[in-house]
N, C-alpha and C positions, 0 to 999 in steps of 0.2 A: 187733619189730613196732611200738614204740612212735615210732620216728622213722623209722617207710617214709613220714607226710606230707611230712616233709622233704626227703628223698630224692624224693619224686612233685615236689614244690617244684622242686627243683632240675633237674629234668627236662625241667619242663615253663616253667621259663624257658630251658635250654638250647634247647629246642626252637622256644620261641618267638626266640631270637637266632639259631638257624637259615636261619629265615625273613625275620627283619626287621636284620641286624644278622651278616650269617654269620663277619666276621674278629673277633668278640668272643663266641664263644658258651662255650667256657672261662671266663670272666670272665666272663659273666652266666648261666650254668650254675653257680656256682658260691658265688654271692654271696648265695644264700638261707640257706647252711648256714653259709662261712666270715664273710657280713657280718652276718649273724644270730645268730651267736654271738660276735661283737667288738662289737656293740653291745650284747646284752644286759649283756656282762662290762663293756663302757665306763659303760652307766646304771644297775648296781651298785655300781662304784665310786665314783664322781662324786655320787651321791647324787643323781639325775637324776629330772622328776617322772613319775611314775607311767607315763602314758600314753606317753612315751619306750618304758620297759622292753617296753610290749607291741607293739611294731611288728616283736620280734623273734620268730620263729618257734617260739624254742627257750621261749619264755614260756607258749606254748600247751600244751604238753607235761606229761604229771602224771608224775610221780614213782612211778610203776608200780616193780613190786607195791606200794608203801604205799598209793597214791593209785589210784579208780579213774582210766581214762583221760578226759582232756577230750572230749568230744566232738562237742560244737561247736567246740571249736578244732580236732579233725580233719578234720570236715566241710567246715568253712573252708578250710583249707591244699588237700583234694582239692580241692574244689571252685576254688579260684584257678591249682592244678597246673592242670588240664581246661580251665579259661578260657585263659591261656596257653599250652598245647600246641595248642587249638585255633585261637586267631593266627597263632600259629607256623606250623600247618598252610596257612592263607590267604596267609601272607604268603611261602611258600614255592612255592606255585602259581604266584603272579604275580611271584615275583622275576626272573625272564628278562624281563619286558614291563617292569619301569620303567628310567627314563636314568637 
């Protein structure tokens, strides 16, 4: 349960490259998880500043059972899936009417 936001994440960017982007939705279905967790690992190693480490997804995340769960960072994450799915949704309506 602790990483269903990412998975919601990744969902709801594939959903929105559905809509807006349909020959790259693999690859941006995808990118919340696999580039979210090669950045975290890249701004650990590199001794990267701070605000780097949190752009990644997996940053959000507590360390369950020791830690409770973040939950403004879950909030976050649904909350951005649902923005996202929800473009996705629009731009999936009118992808037959643009040139």
């Amino acid at each position: 349960m602790n990483v269903l936001p990412i998975a919601a994440l990744c969902l709801g960017a594939a959903i929105f490259a559905l809509g807006w982007l349909p020959r790259a939705v693999a690859l941006v279905g995808a990118l919340p998880a696999a580039g979210g967790f090669l950045l975290q690992v890249i701004a650990d190693s590199t001794n990267a500043p701070h605000w780097v480490g949190t752009l990644s997804p997996f940053t959000h995340l507590a360390a369950v059972p020791d830690a409770a769960p973040d939950w403004p960072g879950v909030i976050g994450m649904l909350t951005a899936a649902t923005a996202l799915a929800a473009l996705g949704a629009i731009g999936y309506q009118h992808r037959d009417q643009r040139t």
